[in-house]
C-alpha positions as CSV (number, residue, x, y, z in Angstrom):
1,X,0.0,0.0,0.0
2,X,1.5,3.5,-0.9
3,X,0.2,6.8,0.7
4,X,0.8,10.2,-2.4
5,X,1.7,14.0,-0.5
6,X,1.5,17.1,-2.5
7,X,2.9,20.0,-1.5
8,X,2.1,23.3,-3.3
9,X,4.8,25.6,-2.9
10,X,5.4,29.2,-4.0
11,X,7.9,28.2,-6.6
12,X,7.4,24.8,-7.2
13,X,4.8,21.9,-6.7
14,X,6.0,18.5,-5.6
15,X,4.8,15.1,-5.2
16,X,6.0,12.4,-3.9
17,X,5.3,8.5,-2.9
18,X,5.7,6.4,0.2
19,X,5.5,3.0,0.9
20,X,3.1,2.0,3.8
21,X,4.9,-1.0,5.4
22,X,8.5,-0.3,4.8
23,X,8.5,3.7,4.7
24,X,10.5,3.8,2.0
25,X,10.2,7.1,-0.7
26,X,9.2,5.8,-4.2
27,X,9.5,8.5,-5.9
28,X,9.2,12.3,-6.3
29,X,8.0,14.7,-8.7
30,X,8.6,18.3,-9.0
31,X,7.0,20.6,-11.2
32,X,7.7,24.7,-11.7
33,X,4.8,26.9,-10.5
34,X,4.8,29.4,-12.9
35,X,1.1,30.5,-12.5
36,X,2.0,34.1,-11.1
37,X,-0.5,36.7,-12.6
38,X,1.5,40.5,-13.6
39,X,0.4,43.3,-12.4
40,X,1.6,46.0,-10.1
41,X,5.0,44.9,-7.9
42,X,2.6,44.9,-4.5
43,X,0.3,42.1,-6.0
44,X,1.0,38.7,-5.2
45,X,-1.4,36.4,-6.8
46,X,-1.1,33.4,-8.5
47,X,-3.7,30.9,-10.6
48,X,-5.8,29.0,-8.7
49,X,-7.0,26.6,-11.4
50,X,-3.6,26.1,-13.1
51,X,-2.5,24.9,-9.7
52,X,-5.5,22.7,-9.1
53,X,-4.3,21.1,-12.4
54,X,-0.6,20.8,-12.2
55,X,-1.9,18.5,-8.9
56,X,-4.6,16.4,-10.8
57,X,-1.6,15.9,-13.4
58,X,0.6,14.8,-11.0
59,X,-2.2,12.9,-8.7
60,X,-2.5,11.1,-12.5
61,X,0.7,9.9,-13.0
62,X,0.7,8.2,-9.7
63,X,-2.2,6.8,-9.7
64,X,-1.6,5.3,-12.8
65,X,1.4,4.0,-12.0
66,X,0.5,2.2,-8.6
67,X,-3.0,1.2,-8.1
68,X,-2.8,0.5,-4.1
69,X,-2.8,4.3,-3.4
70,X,-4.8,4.8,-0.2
71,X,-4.8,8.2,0.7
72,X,-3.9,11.5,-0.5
73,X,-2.4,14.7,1.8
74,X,-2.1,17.7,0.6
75,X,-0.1,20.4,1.9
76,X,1.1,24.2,0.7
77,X,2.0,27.5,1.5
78,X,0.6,29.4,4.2
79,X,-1.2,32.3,4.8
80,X,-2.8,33.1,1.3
81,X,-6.5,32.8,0.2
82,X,-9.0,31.8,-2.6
83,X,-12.6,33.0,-2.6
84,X,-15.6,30.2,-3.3
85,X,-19.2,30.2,-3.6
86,X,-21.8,28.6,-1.9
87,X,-21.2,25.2,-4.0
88,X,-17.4,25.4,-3.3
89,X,-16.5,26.8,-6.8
90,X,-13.7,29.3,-7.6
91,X,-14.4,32.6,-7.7
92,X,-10.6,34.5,-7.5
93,X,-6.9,33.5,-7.9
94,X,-4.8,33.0,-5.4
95,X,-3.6,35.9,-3.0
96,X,0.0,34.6,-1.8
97,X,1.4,35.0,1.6
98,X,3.7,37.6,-0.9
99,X,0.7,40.5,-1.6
100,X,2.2,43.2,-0.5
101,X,-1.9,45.6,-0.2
102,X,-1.4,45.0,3.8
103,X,1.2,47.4,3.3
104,X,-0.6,49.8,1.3
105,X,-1.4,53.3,3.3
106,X,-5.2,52.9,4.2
107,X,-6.0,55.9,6.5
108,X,-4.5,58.3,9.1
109,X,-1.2,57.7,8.5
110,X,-1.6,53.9,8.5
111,X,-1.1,50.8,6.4
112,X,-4.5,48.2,6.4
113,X,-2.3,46.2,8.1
114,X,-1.1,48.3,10.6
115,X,-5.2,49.6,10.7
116,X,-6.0,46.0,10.9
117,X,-3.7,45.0,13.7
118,X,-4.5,48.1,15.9
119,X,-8.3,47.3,15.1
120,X,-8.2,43.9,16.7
121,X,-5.3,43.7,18.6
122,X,-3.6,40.5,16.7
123,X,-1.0,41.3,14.7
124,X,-1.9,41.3,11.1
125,X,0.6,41.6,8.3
126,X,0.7,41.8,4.8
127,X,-0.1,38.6,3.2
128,X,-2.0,36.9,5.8
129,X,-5.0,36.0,4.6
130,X,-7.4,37.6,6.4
131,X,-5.5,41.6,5.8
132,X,-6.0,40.8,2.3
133,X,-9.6,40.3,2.6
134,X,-10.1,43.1,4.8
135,X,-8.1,45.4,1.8
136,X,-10.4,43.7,-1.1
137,X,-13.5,44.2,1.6
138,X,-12.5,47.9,2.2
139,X,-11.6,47.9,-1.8
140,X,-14.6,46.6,-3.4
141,X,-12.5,43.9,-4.7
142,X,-14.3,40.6,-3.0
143,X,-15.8,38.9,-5.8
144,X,-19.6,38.6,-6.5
145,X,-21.0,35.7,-4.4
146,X,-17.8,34.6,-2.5
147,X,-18.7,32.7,0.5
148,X,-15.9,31.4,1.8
149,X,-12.0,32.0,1.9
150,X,-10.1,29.1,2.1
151,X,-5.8,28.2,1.7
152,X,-4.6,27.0,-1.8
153,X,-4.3,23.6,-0.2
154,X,-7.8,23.5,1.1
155,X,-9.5,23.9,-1.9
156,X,-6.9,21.5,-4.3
157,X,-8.3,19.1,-1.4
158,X,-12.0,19.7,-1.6
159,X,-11.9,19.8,-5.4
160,X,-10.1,16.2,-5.7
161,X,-12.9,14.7,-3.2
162,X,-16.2,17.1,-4.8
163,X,-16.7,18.9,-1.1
164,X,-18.7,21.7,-1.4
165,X,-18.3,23.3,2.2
166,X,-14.8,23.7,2.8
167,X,-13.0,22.7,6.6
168,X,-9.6,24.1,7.3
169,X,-7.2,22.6,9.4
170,X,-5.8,24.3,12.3
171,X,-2.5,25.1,11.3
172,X,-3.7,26.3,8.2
173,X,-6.7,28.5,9.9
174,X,-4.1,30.3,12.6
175,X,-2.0,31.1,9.2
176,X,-4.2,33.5,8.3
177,X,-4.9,35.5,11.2
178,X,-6.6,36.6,14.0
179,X,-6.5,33.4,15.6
180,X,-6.9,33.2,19.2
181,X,-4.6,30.2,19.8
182,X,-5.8,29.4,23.6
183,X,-9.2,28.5,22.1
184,X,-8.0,27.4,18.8
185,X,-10.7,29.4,16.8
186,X,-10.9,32.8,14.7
187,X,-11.7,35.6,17.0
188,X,-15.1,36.1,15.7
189,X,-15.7,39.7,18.0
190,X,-11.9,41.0,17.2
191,X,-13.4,40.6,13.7
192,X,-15.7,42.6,14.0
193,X,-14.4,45.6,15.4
194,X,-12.7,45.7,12.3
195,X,-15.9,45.1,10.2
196,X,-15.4,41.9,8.8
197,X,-17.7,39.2,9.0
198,X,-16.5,35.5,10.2
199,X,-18.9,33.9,8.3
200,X,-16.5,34.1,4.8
201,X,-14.4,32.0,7.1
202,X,-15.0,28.0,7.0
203,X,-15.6,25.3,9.9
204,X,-11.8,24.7,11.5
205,X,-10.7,21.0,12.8
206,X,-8.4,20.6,15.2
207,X,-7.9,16.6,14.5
208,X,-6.2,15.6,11.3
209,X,-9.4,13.9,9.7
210,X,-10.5,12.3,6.2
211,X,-12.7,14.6,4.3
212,X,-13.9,12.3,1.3
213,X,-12.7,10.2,-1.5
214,X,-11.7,11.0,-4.8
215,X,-14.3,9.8,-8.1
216,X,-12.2,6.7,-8.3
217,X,-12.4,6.2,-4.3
218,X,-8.8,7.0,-2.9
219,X,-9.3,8.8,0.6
220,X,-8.2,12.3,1.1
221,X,-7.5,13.8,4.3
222,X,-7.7,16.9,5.4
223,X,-4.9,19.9,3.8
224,X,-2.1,21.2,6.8
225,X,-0.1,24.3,6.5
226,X,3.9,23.6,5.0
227,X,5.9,24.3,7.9
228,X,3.8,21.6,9.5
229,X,4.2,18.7,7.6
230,X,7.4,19.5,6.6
231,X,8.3,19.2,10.1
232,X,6.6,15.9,10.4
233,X,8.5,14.4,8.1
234,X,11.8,15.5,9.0
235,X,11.5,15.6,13.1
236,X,12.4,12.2,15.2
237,X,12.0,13.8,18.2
238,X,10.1,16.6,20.0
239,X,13.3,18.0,21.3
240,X,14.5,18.2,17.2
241,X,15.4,21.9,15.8
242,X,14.0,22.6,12.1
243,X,16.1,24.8,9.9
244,X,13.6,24.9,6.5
245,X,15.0,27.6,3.6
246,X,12.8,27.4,0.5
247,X,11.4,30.9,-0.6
248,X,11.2,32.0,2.7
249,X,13.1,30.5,6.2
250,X,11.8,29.2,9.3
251,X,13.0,27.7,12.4
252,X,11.0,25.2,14.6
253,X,10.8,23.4,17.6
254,X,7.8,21.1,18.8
255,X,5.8,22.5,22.1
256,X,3.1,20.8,24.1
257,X,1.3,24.0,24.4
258,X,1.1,27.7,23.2
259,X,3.5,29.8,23.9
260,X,4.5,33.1,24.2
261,X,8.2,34.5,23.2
262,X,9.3,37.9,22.0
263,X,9.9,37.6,18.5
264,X,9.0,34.5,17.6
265,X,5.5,32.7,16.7
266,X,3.3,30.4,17.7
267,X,1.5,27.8,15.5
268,X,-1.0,24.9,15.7
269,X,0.9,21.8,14.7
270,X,-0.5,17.8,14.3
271,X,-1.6,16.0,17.2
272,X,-2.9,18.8,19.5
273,X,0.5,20.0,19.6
274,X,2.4,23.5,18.6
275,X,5.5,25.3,17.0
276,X,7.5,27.9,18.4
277,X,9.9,29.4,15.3
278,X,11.4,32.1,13.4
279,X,10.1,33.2,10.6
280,X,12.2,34.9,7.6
281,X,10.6,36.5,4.7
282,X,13.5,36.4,2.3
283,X,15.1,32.5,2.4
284,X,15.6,31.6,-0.7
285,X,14.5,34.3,-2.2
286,X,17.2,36.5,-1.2
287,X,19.7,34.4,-3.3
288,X,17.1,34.4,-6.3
289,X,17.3,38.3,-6.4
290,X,21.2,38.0,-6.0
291,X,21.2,35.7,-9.2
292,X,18.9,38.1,-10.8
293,X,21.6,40.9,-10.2
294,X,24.2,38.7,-11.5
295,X,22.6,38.1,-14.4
296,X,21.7,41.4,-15.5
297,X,25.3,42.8,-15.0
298,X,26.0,39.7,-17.7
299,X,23.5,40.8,-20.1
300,X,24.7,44.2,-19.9
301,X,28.0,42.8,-21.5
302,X,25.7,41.1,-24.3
303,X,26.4,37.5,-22.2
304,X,23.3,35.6,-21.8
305,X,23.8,33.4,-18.7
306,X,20.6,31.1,-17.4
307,X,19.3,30.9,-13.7
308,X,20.5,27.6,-13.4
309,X,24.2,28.5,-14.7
310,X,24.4,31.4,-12.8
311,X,23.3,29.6,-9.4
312,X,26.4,26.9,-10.0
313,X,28.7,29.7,-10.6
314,X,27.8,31.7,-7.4
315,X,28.1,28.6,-5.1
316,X,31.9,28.2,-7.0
317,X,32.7,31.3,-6.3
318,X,31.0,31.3,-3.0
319,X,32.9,27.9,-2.1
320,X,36.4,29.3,-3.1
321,X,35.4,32.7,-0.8
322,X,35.3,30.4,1.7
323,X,38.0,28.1,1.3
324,X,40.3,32.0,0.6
325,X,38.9,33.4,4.2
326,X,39.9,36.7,1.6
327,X,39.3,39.4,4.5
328,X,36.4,39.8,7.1
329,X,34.1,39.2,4.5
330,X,30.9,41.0,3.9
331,X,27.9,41.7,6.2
332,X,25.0,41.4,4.6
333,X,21.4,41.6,6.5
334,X,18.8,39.9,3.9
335,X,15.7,41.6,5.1
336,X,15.0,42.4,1.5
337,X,11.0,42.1,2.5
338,X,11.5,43.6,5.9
339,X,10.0,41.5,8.8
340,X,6.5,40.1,9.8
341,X,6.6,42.6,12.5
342,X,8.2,45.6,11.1
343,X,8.0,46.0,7.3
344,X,9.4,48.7,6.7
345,X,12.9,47.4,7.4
346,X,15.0,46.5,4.8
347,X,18.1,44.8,3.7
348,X,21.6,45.7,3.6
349,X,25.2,45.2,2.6
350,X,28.3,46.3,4.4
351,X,31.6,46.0,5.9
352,X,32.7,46.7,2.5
353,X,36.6,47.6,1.8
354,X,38.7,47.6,-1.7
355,X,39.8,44.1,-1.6
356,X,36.3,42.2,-0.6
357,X,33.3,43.7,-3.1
358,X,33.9,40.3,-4.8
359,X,31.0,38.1,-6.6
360,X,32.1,35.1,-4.0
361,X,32.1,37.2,-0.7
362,X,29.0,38.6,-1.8
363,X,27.4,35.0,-2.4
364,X,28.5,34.1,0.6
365,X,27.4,37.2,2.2
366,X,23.9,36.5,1.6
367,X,24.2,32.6,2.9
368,X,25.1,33.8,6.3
369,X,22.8,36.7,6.3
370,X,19.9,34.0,5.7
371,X,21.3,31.9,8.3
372,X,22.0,34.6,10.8
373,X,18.8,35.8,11.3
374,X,17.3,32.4,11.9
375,X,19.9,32.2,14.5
376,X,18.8,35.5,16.3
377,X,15.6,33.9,16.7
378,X,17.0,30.4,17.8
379,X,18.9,31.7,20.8
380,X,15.4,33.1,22.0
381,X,14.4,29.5,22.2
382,X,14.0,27.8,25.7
383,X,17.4,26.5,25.6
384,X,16.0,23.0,27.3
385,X,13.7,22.2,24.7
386,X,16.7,22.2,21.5
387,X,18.9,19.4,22.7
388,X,17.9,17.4,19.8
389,X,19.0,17.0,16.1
390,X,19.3,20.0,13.9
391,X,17.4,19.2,10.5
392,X,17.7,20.8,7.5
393,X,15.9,21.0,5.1
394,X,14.6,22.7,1.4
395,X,15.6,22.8,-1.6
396,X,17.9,25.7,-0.7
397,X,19.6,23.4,1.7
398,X,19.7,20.2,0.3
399,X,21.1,21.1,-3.0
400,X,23.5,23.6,-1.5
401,X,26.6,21.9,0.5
402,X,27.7,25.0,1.4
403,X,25.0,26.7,2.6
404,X,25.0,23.7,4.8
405,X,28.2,24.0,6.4
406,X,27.6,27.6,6.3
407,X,24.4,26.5,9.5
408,X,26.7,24.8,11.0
409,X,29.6,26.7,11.3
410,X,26.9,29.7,12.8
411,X,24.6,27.5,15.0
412,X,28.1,25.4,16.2
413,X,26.5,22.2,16.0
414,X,26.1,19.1,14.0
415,X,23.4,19.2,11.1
416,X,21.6,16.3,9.7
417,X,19.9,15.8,6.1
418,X,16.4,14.0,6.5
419,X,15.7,10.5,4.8
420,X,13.6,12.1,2.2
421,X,13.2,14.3,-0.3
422,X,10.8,16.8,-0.9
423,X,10.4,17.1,3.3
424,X,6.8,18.8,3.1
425,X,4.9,16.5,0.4
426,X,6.7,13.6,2.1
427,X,5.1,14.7,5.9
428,X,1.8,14.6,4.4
429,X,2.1,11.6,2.8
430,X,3.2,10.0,6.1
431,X,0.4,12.3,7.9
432,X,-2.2,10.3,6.2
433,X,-0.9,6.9,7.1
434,X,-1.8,8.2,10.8
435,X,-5.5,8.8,9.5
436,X,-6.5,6.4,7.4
């Protein structure tokens, strides 16, 4: 018997298969997510539908390839939101956890999100799913006959089984905002000081449960939030620290019950259980917008250089930067999207001298900027509760030795690589094994 995880990520969507009895990964599938719609640089939306059917393609290919499939998980980036009707139809595309319209100014000085957050008291930034309805709300921009607002992975998971009334996991509910975490529900009266009403927002389970079966009678359980499952498929231990870098960064560790630390947040995870981490905005992404610079300083000289070439020549150069020690290096703080917390902050580069404004010091640069500022919020963990491993994992990490040794030369401690690939769509895929 085989179990299938999807995960839909910002930049990518994966699949992947696991065996049942021997917990052995199958196989893997990767595809590029290139469904982001143009428009102005704040808009972060993507195509709903395409992504609903780069998942049935994928779901396809398994399912035609091993015919003892017994359950499908699906997981996906956090935070963002689709509108649906009363029969569970799409209505809108996708607004990512990277819409920038929280950060718009609203009124008297202040952003929606910053309106938003002083109106109910939770902290409400850009992207979460809930500011960007309250800006299409305040906007007029809430399509005709929308109902409900569900995750990406929500509604890829209803569609696959026919559900017409969404329910949203916890993790993927608190992702969105104003959560009240002691009571593990949407704060229906904070809400409305703000004039939104909580009935757009679906029924929330706090038990990982089967929601239906697909037309050919494969069981699909309910969607979880990224950071989740990612961590259940990577964690041995509750005691286990989490270093994930994809497009963005986090840093976990496994709690019995909330928690409040300054600086760092608080998630529902599987099991009745919680996450404390550190969130970074700009992982991976940071060393996309570094190869994006690289590459138009080429094309200024009339050389055409691909992402994929320019990535292997920044981790040479990188690698020999760090073999050379060539001067104190550079200091670079990658808060090219500012933080959660405070966005108007933003990156920067310095330490510079004459000898060390070098492609390979500033490579390397951004690798420990990433990593630094997932340390910050690591020694703000309860120092009793990270004895464990330290996993990592992502793309970023797994296909980047240095950027590896980079972790461990700033955390001073031993990393490990988890078993599997594609952590996230892996977790799920072990998730529903636990269900079924």
């Amino acid at each position: 018997m085989k179990t299938l995880g999807i995960d839909i990520g910002t930049t990518s969507i994966s699949g992947t298969i696991i065996d049942v009895l021997s917990g052995e990964q199958l196989d893997t599938k990767t595809t590029l997510n290139r469904t982001k719609i143009a428009g102005q640089p704040w808009r972060g939306e993507q195509d709903a539908e395409q992504i609903f059917r780069i998942c049935q393609t994928i779901i396809t290919e398994y399912t035609q390839r091993w015919e003892d499939i017994i359950g499908i998980g699906i997981t996906g980036q956090m935070h963002g939101i689709v509108y649906l009707d009363e029969e569970g139809n799409l209505l809108s595309p996708l607004y990512t956890w990277e819409d920038g319209r929280g950060n718009l100014e609203y009124k008297d000085g202040m952003s929606y999100a910053k309106f938003l957050s002083r109106e109910t008291g939770y902290p409400m930034p850009t992207g979460f799913g809930l500011t960007t309805h309250f800006y299409n709300q305040i906007n007029g921009n809430v399509p005709q006959g929308a109902c409900k607002i569900v995750t990406i992975m929500d509604f890829v998971a209803m569609r696959l089984c026919g559900r017409h009334e969404p329910v949203m996991h916890v993790s993927n509910a608190a992702s969105l905002g104003c959560f009240d975490l002691s009571e593990n529900r949407f704060d229906s009266v904070a809400l409305a000081r703000a004039g939104i009403d909580s009935e757009i927002l679906p029924d929330i389970s706090e038990k990982e449960i089967v929601i239906g079966q697909t037309e050919t009678g494969i069981t699909v359980v309910i969607a979880i939030g990224d950071n989740q499952a990612g961590i259940f498929g990577v964690a041995d231990d509750d005691n286990d620290v989490v270093v994930n870098i994809g497009t963005s960064s986090q840093i976990s560790i496994i709690c019995s019950k909330p928690e409040e630390v300054a600086d760092l947040e608080c998630r529902p995870y599987v099991g009745g259980k919680y996450l404390l981490l550190g969130a970074g905005l700009c992982g991976g992404s940071s060393f996309d917008l570094l190869n994006d610079f690289f590459c138009q300083i080429c094309s200024m000289a009339s050389a055409k250089v691909s992402k994929e070439q320019m990535f292997s020549l920044m981790m040479e150069a990188a690698e020999q930067a760090y073999k050379d020690k060539d001067g104190d290096g550079l200091r670079v703080h990658t808060l090219f999207r500012g933080k959660r917390n405070s966005p108007g902050i933003s990156g920067s580069i310095g330490n510079i001298n004459m000898s060390n404004l070098t492609p390979g010091n500033l490579t390397l640069g951004f690798y420990k900027g990433v990593c630094e500022e997932l340390y910050e919020a690591y020694q703000k963990m309860p120092a009793e509760r990270t004895g464990g491993k330290l996993f990592l994992y992502g793309n970023a990490l797994r296909k980047n030795s240095l950027l590896q040794t980079v972790c461990r030369d700033i955390f001073s401690r031993d990393v490990f690589l988890p078993k599997w690939k594609e952590e996230a769509a892996a977790g799920t895929a072990k998730l529903v094994n636990n269900v079924v």
